[in-house]
C-alpha positions in Angstrom: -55.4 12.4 -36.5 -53.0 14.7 -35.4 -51.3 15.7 -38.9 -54.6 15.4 -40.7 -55.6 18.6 -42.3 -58.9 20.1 -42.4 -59.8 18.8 -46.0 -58.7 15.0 -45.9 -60.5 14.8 -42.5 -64.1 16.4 -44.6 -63.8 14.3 -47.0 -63.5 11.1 -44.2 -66.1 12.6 -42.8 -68.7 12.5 -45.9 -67.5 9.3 -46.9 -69.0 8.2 -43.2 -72.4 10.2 -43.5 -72.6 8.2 -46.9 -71.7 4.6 -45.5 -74.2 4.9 -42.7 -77.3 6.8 -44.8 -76.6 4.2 -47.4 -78.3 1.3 -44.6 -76.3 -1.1 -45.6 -74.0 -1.5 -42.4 -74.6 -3.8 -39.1 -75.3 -2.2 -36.1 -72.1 -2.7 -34.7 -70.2 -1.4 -38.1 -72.7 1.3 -37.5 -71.7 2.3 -34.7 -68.1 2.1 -35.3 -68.8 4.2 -38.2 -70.8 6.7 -36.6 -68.0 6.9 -33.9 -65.3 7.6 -36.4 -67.7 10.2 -38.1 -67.6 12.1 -34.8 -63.7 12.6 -34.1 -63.5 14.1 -37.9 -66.5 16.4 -37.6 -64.6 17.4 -33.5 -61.7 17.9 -35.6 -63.0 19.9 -38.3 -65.0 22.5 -35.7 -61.4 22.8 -34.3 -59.7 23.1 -37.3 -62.7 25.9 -38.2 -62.3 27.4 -34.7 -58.8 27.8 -35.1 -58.7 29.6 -38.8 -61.6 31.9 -37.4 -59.6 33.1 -34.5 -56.6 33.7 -37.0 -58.1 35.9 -39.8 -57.8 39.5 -39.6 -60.1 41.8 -41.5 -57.7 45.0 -43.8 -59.7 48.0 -43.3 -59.1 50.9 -45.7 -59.2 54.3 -44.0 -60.1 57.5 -45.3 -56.4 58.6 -45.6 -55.3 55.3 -48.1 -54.2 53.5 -45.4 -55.3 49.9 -43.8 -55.6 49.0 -40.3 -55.8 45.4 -39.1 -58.9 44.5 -37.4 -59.8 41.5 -35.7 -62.8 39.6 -37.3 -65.5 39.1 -35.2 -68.6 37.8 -35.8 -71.8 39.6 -34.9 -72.7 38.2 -32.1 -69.3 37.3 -30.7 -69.4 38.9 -26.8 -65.7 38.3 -26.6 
């Protein structure tokens, strides 16, 4: 899963929520499933955790100008 990207492993993902909400699978397919589903939805929170540390927030000051800023979320202690 390594060179997965963020989108292919969603999609994986839905297509798993879908197999297993569909009732259709044995328990132990179920389970297999339901396994899978959670190493693409730990790899999406990653993936999400990742791109949130990386954005930057451009700030216009009063003068014209823009200052990078790190986004933070509100409640963010860090």
């Amino acid at each position: 899963m390594a060179a997965e990207k963020f989108e292919t492993s969603l999609k994986k993902l839905e297509e798993v929520v879908k197999k297993l909400e569909g009732g259709e699978l044995s328990l132990e397919d179920s389970l297999k499933a339901f396994e899978e589903g959670v190493k693409h939805a730990a790899f999406c929170s990653r993936k999400l955790d990742e791109a949130e540390r990386r954005v930057e927030l451009l700030l216009k000051q009063k003068d014209g100008s823009f200052v990078k800023e790190e986004f933070r979320l509100e409640d963010d202690q860090g």
